[in-house]
C-alpha positions in Angstrom: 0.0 0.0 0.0 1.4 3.7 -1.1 1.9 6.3 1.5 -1.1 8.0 3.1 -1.6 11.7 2.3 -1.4 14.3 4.9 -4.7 15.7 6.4 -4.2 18.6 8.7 -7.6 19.6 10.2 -6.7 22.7 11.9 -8.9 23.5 15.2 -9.9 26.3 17.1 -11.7 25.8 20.3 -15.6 26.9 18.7 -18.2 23.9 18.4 -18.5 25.0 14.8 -15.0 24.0 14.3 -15.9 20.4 16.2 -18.7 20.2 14.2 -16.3 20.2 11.1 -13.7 17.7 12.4 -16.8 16.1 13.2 -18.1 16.3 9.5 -14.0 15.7 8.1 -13.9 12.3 10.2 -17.7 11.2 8.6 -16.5 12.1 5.1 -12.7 11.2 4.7 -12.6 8.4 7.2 -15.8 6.4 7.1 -13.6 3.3 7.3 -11.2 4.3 9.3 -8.7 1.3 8.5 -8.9 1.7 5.2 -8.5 5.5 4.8 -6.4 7.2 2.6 -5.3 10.0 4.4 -3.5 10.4 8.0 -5.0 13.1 10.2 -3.1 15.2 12.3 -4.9 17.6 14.2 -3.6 21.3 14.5 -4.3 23.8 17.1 -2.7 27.4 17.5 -2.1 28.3 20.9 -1.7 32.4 21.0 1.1 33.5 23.2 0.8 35.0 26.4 2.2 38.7 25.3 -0.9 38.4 22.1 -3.7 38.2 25.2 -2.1 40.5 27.9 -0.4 43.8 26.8 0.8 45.5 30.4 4.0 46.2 31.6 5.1 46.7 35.0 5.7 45.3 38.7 4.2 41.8 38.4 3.5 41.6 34.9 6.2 38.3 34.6 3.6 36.4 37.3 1.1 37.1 35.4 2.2 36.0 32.2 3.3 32.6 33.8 -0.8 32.6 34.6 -2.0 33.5 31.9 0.7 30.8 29.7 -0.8 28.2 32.7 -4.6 28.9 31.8 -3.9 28.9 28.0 -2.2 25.4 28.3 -4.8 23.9 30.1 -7.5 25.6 27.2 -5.6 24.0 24.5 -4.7 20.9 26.1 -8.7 20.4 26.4 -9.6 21.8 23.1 -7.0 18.5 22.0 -8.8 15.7 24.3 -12.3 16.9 23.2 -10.9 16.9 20.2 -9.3 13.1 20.4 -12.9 11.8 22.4 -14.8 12.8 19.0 -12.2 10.9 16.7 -12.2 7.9 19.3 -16.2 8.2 18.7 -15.8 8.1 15.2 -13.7 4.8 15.3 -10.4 6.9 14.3 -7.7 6.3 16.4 -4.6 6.7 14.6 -5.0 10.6 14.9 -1.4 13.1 15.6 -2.1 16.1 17.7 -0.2 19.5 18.0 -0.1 22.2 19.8 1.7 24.9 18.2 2.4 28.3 20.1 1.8 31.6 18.0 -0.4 33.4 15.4 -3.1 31.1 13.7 -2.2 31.8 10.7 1.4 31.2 10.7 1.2 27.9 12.5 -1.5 26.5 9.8 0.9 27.2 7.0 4.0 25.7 8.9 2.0 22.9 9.1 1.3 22.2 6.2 5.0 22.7 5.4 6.0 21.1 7.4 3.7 17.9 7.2 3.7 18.0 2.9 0.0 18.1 3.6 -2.1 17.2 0.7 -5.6 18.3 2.0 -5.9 21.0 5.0 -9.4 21.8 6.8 -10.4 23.7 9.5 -13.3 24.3 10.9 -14.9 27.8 11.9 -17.4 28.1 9.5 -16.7 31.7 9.6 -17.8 32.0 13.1 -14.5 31.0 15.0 -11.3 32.5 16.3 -9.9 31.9 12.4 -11.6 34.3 11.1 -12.2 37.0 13.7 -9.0 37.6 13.9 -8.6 37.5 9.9 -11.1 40.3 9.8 -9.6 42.3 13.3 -6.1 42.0 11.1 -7.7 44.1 8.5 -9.0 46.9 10.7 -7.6 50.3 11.0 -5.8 50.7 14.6 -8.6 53.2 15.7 -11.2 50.5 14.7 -9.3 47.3 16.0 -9.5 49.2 19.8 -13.5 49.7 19.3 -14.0 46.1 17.9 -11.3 43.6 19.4 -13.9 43.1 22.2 -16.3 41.3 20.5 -16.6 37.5 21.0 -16.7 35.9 17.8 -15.9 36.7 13.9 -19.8 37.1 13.2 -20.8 39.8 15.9 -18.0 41.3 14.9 -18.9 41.6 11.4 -22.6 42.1 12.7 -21.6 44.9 14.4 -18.8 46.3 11.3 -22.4 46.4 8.9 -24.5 47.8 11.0 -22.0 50.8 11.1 -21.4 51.1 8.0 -24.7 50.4 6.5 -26.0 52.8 8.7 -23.6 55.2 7.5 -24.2 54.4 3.7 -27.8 54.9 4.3 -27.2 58.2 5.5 -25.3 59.0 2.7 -27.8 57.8 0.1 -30.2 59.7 2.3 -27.6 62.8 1.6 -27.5 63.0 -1.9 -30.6 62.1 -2.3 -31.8 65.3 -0.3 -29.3 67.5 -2.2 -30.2 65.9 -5.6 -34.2 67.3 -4.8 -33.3 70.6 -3.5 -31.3 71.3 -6.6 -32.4 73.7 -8.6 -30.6 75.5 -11.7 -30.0 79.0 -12.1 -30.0 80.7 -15.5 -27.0 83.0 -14.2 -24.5 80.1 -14.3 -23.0 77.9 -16.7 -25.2 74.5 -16.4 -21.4 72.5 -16.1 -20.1 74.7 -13.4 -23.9 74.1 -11.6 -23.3 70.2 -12.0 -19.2 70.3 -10.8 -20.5 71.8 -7.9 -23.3 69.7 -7.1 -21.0 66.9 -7.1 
């Protein structure tokens, strides 16, 4: 028998992301001893300094908390992870826990892995992409909207904003365009320019 491919299922700690490995084990490995691929299961744990940013007297007991708590959160994302592919009848299932950015540690996987076929599992909800979006803010808007708790009230609360703010611009120009009325003492052009 050839060499199984690489699967990396990359997993964040949302139950829309278990609901994908879920989904990944029911599709690629419905007989698991006869599957093609060999899983190994990815999750990014963020670095102390990228979830508290004080300085000062006690700040080094604090990150040796905070490191604590987040190994303890991925090491449990990982066995809830492991208890749903022992459900699923896979057992022959590599686990990782990589420290840093999400993004980075998906694509060193896969590097590093030569993985053939990667999935994860937010379904737009999760940490993934959150972050993906927070990445793309302006500084002034990442402060307002780093708060929120997941990538969809985030972008819930990103388009009401701004859709509130197109509206009132519509509403704008709309009430310009009615109240405009032409004068014979100008050029029609020069009226037009300056209604734009």
């Amino acid at each position: 028998m050839a060499a199984k491919q690489v699967m990396i299922f990359a997993l964040d700690d949302s139950d829309h992301s278990y609901y994908a490995l879920g989904w990944t084990l029911d599709h690629f490995f419905p007989n698991p001893s006869n599957s093609y691929f060999k899983l190994i299961i990815v999750h990014a744990r963020p670095n102390p300094t990228s979830v508290v940013s004080i300085a000062g007297p006690g700040t080094s007991d604090m990150f040796k908390l905070v490191e604590t708590d987040l190994k303890k959160a991925a090491q449990k994302t990982i066995d809830k992870s492991k208890e749903l592919c022992k459900s699923k009848g896979v057992s022959n299932v590599a686990c990782e826990i990589i420290e840093g950015d999400a993004r980075n540690v998906i694509c060193e996987a896969v590097e590093k892995h030569h993985a053939s076929i990667l999935a994860m599992g937010s379904h737009g909800y999760g940490a993934f992409k959150r972050n993906y979006i927070l990445s793309g803010l302006q500084d002034d808007l990442y402060n307002i909207y780093s708060g929120t708790k997941t990538s969809k009230e985030l972008w819930g609360a990103l388009e009401r904003k701004y859709k509130a703010e197109d509206a009132g611009i519509k509403k704008f120009f709309v009430a310009r365009f009615l109240d405009f009325k032409m004068i014979d003492s100008m050029s029609v052009v020069s009226q037009v320019q300056e209604f734009k």
